[in-house]
N, CA and C atoms of all chains as a GROMACS GRO file, in nm:
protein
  558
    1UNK      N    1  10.270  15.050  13.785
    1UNK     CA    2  10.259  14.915  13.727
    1UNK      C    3  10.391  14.840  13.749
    2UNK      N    4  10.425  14.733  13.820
    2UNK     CA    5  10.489  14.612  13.796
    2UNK      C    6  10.511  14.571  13.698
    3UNK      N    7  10.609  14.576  13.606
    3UNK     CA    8  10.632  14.576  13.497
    3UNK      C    9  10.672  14.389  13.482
    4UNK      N   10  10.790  14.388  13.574
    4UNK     CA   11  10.830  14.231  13.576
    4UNK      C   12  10.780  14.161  13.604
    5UNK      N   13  10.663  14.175  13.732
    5UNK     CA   14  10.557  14.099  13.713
    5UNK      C   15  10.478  14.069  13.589
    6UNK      N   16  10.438  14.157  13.575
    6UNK     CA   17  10.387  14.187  13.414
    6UNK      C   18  10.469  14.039  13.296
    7UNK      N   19  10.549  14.095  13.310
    7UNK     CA   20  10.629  14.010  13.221
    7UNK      C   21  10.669  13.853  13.233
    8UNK      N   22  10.654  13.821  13.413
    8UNK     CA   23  10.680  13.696  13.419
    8UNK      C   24  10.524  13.641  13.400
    9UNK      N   25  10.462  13.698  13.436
    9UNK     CA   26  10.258  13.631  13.381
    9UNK      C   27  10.273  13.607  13.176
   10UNK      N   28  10.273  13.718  13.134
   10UNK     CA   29  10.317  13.667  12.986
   10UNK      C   30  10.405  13.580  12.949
   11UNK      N   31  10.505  13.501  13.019
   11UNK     CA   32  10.595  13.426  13.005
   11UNK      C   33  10.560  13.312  13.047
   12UNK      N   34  10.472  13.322  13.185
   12UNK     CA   35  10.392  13.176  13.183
   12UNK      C   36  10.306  13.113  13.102
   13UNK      N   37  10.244  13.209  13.088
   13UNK     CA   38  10.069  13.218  12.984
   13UNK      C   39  10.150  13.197  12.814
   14UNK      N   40  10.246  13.202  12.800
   14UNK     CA   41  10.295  13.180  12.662
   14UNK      C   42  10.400  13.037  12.665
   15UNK      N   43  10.449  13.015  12.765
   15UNK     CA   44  10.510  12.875  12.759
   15UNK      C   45  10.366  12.765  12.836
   16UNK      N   46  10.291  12.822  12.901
   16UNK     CA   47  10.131  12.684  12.952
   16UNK      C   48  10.086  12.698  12.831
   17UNK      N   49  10.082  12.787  12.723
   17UNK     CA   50   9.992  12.753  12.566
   17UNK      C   51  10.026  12.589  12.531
   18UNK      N   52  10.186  12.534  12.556
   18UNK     CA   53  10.187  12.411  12.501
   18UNK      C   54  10.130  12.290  12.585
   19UNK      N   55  10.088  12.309  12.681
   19UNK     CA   56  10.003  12.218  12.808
   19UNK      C   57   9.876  12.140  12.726
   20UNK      N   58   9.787  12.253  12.649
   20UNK     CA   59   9.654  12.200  12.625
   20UNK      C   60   9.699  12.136  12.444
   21UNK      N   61   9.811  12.155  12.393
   21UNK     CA   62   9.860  12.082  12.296
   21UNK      C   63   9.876  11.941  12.322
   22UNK      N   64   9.983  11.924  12.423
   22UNK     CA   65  10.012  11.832  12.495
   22UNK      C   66   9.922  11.710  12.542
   23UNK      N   67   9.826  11.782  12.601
   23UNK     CA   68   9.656  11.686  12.639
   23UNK      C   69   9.577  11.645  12.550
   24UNK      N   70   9.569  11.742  12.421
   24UNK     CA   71   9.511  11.701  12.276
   24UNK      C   72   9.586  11.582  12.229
   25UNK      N   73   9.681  11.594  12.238
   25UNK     CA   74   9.772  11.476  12.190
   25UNK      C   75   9.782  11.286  12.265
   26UNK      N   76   9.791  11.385  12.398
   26UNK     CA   77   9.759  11.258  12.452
   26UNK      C   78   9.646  11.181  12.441
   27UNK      N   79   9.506  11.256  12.445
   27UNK     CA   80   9.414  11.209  12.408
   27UNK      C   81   9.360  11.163  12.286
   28UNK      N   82   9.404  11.238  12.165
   28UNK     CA   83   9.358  11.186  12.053
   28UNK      C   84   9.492  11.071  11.998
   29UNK      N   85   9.586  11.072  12.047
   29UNK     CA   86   9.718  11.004  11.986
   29UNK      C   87   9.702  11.021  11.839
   30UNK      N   88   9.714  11.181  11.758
   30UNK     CA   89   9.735  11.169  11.673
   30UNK      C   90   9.793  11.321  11.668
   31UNK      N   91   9.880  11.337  11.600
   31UNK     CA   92   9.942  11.453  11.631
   31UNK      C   93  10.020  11.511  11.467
   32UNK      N   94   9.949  11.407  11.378
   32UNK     CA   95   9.974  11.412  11.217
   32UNK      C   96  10.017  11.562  11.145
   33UNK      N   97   9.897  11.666  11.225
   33UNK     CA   98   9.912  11.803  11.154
   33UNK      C   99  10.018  11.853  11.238
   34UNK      N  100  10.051  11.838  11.340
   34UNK     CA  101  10.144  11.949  11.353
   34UNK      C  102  10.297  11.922  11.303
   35UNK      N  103  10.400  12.077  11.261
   35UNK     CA  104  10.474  12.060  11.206
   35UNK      C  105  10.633  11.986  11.271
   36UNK      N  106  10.688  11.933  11.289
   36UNK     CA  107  10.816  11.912  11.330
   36UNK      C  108  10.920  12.079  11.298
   37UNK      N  109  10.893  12.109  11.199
   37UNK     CA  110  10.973  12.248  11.192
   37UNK      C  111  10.922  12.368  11.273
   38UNK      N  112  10.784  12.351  11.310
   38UNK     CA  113  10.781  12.430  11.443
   38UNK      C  114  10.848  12.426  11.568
   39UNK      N  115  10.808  12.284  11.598
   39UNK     CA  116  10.852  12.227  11.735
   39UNK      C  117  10.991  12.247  11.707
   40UNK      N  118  11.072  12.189  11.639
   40UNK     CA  119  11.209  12.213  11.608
   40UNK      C  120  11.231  12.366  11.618
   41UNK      N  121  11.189  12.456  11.541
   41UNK     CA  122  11.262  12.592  11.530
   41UNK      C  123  11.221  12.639  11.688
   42UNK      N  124  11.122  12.599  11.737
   42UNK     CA  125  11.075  12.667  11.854
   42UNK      C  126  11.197  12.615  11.949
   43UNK      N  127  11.220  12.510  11.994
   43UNK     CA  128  11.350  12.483  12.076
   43UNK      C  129  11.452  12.491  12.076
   44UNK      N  130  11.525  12.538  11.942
   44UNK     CA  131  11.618  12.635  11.914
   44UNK      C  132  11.629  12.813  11.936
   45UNK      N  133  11.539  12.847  11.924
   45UNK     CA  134  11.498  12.953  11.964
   45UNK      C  135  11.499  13.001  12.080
   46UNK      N  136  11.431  12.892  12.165
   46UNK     CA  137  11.414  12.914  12.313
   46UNK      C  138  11.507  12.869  12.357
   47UNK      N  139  11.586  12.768  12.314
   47UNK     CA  140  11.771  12.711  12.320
   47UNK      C  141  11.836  12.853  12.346
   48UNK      N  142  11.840  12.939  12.248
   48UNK     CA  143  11.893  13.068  12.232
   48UNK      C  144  11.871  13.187  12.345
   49UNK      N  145  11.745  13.131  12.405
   49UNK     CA  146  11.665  13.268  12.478
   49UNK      C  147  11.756  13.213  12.625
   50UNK      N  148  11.735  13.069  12.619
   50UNK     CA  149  11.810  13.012  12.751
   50UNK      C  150  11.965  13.073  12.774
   51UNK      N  151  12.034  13.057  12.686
   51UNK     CA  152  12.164  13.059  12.686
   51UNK      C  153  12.108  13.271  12.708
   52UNK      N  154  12.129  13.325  12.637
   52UNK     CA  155  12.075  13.482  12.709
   52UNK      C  156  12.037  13.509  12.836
   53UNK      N  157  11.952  13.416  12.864
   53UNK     CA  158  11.888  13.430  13.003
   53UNK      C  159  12.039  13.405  13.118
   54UNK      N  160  12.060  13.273  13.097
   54UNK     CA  161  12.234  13.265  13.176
   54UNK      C  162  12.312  13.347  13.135
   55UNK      N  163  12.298  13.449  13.053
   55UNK     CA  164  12.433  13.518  13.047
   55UNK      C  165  12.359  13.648  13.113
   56UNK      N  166  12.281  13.670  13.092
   56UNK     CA  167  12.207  13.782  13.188
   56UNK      C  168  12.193  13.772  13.343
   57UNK      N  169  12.196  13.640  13.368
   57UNK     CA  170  12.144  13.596  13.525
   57UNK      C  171  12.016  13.641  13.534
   58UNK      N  172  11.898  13.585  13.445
   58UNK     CA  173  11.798  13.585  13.429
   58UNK      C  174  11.698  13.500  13.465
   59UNK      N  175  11.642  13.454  13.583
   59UNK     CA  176  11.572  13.365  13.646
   59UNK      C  177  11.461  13.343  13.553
   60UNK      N  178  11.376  13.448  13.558
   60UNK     CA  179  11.226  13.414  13.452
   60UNK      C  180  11.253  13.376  13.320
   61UNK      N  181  11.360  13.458  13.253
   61UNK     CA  182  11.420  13.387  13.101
   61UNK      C  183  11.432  13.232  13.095
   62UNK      N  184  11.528  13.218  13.220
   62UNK     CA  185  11.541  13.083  13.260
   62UNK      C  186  11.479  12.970  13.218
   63UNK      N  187  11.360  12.990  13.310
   63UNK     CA  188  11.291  12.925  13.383
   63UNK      C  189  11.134  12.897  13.293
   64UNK      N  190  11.128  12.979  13.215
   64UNK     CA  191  11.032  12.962  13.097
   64UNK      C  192  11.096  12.865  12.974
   65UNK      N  193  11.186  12.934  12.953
   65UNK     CA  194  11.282  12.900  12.831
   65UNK      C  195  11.298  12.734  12.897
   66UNK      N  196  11.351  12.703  12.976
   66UNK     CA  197  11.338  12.542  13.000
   66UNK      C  198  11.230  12.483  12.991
   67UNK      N  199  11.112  12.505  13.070
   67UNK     CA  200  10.968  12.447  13.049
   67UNK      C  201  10.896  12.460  12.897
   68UNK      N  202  10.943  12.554  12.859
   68UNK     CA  203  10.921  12.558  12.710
   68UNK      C  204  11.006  12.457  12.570
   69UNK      N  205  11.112  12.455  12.626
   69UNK     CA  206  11.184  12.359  12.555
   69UNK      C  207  11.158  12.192  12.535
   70UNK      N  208  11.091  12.186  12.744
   70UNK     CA  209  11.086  12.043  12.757
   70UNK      C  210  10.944  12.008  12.693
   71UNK      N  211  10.819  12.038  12.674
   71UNK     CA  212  10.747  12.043  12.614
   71UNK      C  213  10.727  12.064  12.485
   72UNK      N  214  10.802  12.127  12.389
   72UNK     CA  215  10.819  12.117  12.251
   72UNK      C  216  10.874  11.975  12.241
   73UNK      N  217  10.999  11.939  12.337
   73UNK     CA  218  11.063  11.790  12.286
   73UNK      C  219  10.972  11.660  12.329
   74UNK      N  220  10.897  11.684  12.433
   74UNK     CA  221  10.799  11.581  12.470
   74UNK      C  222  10.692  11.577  12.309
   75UNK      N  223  10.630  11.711  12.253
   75UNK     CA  224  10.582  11.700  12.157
   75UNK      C  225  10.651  11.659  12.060
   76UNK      N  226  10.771  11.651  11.999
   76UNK     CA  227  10.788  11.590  11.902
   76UNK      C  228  10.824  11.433  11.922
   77UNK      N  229  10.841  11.410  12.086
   77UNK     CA  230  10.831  11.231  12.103
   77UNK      C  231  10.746  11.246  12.061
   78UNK      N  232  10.632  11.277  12.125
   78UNK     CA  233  10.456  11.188  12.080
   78UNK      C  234  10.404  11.181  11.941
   79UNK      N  235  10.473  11.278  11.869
   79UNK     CA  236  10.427  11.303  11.752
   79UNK      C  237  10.503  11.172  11.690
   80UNK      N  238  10.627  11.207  11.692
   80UNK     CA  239  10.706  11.047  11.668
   80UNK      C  240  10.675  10.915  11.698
   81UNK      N  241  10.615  10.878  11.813
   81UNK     CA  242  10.559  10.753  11.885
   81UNK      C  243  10.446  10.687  11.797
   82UNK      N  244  10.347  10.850  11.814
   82UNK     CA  245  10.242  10.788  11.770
   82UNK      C  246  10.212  10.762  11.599
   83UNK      N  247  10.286  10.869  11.515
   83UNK     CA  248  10.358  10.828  11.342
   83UNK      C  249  10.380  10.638  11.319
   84UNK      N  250  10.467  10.609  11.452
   84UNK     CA  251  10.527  10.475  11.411
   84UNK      C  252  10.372  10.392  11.450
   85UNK      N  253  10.335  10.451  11.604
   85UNK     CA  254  10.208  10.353  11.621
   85UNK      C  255  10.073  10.306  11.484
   86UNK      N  256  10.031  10.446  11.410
   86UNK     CA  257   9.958  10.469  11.310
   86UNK      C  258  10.013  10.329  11.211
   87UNK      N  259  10.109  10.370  11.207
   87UNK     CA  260  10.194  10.315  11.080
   87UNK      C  261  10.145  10.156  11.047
   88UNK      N  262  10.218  10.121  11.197
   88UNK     CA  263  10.187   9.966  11.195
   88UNK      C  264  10.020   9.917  11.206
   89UNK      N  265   9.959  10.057  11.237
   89UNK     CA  266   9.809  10.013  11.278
   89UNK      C  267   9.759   9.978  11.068
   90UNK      N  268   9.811  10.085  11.026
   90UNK     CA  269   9.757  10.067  10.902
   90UNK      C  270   9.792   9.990  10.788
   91UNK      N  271   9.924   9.898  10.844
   91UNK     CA  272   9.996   9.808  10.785
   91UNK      C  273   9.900   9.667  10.834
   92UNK      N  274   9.831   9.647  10.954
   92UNK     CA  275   9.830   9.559  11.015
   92UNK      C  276   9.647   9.564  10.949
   93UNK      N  277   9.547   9.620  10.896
   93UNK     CA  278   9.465   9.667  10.911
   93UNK      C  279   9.388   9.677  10.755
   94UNK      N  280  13.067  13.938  12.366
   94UNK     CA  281  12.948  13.872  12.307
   94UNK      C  282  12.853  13.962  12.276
   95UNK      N  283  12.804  13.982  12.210
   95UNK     CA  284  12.702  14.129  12.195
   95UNK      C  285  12.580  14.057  12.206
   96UNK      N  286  12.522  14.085  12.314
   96UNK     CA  287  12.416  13.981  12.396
   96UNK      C  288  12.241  14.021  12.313
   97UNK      N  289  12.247  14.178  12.287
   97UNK     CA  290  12.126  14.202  12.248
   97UNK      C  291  12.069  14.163  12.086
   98UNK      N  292  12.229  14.132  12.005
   98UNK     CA  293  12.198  14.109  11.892
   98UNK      C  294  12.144  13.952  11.913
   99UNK      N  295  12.198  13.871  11.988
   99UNK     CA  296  12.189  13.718  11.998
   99UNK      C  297  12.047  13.718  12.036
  100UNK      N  298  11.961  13.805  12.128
  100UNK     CA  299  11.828  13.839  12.183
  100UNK      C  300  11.719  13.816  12.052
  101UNK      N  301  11.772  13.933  11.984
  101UNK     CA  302  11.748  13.938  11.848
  101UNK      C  303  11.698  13.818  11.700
  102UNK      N  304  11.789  13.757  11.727
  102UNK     CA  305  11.807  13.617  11.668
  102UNK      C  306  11.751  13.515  11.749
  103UNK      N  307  11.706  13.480  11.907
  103UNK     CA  308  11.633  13.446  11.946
  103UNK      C  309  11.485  13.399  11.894
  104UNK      N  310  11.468  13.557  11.902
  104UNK     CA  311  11.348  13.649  11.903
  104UNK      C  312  11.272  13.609  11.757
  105UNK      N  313  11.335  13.615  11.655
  105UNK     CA  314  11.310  13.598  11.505
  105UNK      C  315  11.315  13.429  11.481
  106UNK      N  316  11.404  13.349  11.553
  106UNK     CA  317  11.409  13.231  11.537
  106UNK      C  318  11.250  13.138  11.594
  107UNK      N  319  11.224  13.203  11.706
  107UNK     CA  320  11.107  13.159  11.788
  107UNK      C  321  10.968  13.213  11.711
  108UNK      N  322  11.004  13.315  11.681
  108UNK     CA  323  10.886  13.368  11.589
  108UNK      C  324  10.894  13.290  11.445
  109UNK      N  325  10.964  13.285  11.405
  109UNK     CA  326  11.016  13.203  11.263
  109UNK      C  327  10.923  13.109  11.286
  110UNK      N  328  10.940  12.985  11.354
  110UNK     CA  329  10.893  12.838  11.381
  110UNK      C  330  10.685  12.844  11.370
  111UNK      N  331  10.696  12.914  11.378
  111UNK     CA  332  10.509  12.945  11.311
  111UNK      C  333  10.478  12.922  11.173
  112UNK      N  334  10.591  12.981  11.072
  112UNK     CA  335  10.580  12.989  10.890
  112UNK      C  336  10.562  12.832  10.906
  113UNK      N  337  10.656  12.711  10.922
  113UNK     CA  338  10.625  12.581  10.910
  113UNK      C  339  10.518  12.499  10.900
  114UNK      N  340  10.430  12.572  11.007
  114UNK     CA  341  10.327  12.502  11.059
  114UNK      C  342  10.196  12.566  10.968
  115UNK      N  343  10.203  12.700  10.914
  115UNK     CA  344  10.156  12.774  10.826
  115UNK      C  345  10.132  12.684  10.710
  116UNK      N  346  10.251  12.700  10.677
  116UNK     CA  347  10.267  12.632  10.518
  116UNK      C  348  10.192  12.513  10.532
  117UNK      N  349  10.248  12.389  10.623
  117UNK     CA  350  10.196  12.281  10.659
  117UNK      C  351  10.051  12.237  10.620
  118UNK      N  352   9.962  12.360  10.722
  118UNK     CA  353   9.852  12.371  10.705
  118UNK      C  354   9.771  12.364  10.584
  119UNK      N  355   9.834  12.498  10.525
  119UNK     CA  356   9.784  12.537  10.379
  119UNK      C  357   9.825  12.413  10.293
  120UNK      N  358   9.920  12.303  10.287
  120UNK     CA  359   9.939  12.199  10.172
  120UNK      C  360   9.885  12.096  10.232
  121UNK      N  361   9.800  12.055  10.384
  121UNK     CA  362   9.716  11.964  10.402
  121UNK      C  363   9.619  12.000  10.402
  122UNK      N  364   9.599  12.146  10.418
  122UNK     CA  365   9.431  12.140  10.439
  122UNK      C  366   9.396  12.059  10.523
  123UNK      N  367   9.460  12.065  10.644
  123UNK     CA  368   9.407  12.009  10.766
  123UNK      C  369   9.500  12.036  10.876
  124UNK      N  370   9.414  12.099  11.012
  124UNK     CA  371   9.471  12.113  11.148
  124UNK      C  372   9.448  12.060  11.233
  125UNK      N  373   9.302  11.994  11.231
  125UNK     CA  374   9.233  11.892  11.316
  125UNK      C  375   9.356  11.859  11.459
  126UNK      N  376   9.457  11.854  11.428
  126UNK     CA  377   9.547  11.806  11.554
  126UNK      C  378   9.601  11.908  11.659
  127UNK      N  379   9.598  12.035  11.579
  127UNK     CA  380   9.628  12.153  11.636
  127UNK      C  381   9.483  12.172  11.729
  128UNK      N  382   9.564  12.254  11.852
  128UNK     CA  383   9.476  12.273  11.958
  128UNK      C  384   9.454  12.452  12.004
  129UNK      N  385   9.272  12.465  11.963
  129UNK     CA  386   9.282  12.589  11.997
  129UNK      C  387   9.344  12.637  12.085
  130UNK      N  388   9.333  12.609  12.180
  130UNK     CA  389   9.365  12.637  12.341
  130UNK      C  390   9.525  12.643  12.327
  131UNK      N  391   9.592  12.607  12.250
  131UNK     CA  392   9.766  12.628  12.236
  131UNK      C  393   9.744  12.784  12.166
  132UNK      N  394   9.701  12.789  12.052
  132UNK     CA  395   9.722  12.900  11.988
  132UNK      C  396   9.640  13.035  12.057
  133UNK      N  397   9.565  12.952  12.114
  133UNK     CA  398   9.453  13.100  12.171
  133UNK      C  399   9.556  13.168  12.284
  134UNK      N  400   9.619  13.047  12.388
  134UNK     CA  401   9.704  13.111  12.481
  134UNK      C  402   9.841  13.168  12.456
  135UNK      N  403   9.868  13.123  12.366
  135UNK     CA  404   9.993  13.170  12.275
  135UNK      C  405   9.965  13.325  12.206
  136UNK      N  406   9.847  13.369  12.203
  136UNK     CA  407   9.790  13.458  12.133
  136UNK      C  408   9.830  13.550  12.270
  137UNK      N  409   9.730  13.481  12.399
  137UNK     CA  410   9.693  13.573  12.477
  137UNK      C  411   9.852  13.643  12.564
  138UNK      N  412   9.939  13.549  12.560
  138UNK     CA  413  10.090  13.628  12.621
  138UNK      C  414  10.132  13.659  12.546
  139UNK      N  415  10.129  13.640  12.463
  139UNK     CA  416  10.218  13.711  12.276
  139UNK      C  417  10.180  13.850  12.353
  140UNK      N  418  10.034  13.870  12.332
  140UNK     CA  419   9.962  13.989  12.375
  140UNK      C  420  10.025  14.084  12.480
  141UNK      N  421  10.053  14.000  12.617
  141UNK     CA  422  10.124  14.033  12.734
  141UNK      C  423  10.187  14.123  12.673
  142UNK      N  424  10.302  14.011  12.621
  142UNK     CA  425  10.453  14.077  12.567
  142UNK      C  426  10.439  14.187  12.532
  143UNK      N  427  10.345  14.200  12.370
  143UNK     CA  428  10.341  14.332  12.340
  143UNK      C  429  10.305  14.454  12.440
  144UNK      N  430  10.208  14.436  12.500
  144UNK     CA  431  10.210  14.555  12.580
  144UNK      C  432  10.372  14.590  12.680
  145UNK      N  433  10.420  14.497  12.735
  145UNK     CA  434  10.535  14.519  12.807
  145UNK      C  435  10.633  14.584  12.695
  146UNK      N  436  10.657  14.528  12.602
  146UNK     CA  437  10.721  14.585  12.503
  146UNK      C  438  10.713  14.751  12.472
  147UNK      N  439  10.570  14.726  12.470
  147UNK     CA  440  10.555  14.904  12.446
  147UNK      C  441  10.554  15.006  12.579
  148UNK      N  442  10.522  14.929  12.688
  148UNK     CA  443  10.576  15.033  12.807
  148UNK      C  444  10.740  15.048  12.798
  149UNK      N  445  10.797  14.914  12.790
  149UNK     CA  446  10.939  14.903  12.784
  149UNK      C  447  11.048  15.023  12.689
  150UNK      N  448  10.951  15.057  12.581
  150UNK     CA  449  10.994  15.125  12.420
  150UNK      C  450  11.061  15.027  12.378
  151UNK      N  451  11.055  14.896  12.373
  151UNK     CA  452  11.123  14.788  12.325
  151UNK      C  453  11.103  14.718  12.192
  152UNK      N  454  11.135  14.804  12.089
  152UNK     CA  455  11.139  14.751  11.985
  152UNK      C  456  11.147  14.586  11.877
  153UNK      N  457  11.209  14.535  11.965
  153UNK     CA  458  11.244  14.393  11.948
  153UNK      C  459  11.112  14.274  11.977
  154UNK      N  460  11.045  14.321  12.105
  154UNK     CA  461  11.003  14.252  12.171
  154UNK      C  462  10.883  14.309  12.137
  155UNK      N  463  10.846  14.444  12.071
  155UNK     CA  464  10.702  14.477  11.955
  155UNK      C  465  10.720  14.408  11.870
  156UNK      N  466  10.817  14.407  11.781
  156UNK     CA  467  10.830  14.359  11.678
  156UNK      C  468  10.811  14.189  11.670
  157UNK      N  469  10.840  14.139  11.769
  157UNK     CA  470  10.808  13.985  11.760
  157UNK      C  471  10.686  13.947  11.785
  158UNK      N  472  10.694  13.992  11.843
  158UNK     CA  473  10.500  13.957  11.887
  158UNK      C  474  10.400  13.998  11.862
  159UNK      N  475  10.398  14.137  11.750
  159UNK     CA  476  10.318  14.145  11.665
  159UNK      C  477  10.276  14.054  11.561
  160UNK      N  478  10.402  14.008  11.533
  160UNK     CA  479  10.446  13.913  11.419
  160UNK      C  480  10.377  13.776  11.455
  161UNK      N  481  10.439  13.702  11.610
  161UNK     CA  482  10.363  13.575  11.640
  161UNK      C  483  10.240  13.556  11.658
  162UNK      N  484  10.140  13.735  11.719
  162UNK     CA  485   9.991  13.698  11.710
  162UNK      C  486   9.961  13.720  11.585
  163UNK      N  487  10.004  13.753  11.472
  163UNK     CA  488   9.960  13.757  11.327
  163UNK      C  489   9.927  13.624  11.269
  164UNK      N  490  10.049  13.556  11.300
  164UNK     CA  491  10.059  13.369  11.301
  164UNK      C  492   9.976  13.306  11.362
  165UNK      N  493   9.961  13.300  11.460
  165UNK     CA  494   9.851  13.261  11.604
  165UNK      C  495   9.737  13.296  11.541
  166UNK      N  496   9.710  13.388  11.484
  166UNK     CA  497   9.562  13.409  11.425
  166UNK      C  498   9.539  13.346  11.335
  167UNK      N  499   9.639  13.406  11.218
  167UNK     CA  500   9.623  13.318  11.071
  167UNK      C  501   9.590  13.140  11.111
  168UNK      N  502   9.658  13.106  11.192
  168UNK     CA  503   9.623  12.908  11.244
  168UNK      C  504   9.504  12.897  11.305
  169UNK      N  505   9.427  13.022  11.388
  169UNK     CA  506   9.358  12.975  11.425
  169UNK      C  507   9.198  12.984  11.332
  170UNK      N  508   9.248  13.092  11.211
  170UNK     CA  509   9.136  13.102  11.098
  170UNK      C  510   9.170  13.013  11.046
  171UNK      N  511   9.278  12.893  11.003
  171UNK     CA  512   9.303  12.802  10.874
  171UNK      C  513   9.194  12.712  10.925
  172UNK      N  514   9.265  12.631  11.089
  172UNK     CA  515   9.188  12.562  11.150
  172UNK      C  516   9.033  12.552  11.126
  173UNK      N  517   8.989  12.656  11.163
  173UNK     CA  518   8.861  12.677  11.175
  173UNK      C  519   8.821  12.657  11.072
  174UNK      N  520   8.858  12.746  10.948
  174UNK     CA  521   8.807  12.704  10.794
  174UNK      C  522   8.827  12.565  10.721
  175UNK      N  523   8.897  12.504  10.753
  175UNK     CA  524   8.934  12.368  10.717
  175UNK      C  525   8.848  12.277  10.796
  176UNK      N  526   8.795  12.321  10.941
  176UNK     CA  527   8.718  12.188  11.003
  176UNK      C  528   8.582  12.180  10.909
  177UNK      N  529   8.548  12.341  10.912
  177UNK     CA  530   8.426  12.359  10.807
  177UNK      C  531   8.364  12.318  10.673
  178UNK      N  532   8.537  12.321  10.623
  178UNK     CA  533   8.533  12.269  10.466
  178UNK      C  534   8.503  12.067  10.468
  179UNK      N  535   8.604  12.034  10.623
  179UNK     CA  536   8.596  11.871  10.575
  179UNK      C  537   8.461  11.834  10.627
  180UNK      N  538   8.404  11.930  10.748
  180UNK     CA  539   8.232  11.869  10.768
  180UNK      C  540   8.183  11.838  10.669
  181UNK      N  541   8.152  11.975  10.579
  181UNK     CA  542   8.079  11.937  10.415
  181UNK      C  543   8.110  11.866  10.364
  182UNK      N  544   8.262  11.807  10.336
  182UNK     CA  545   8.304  11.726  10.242
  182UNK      C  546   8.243  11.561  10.355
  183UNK      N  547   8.243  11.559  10.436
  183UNK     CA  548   8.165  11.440  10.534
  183UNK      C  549   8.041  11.410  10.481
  184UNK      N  550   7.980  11.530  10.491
  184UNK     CA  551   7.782  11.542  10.494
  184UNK      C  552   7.771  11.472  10.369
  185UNK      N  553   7.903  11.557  10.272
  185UNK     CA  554   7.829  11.521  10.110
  185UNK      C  555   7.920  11.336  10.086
  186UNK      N  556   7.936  11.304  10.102
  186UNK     CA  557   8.033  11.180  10.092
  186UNK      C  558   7.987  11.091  10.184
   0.00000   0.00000   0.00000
């Protein structure tokens, strides 16, 4: 068994989980339930895994750990965007 | 730098960022925004991990991802039970 293979497939398949978040969001523009202290602790975390990964010279650590980061912060724009969009919809309404 | 303890703290920090969204859940009683397809795939490399973990004898990397599909599940039963509960509360209202 290919072990690192192994391991870089679980590393994809666990940082693409935030893809179909991402599309829910875009499509429904409402993103109310999810937590900011997820998204937050999660990019600290993976902040952490990054900085490991460079001190290891760790390509797949890398390289997940970034795509994972940029997608938690895209989610908490939208979540943010669309909070203010709601806002004024229900002020206006 | 003692690189494996920082791994460590990673590891617990990334797993951490699930309780938020937990709690969240449980004091709205609502996930509606959360997307199976995040948590299901999040489930399914969590999964990866663990097995690599346990070929690995990697304690750290069992230990987390036992922990995150425990989370991953628990969201994806709240979800589910909460869409159920607000249908009825729809039908009857």
């Amino acid at each position: 068994m290919n072990w690192q293979a192994f391991g870089i497939g679980a590393a994809a398949i666990t940082t693409a989980g935030f893809v179909p978040q991402i599309l829910r969001g875009y499509k429904t523009k409402h993103l109310k339930d999810l937590s900011y202290a997820m998204n937050g602790l999660l990019c600290l975390g993976m902040g952490m895994w990054l900085i490991y990964g460079i001190a290891r010279k760790d390509t797949v650590i890398i390289a997940a750990n970034i795509a994972g980061i940029a997608m938690n912060i895209t989610l908490i724009g939208m979540k943010y965007h669309y909070s203010r969009t709601s806002e004024k919809f229900e002020k206006n309404h």
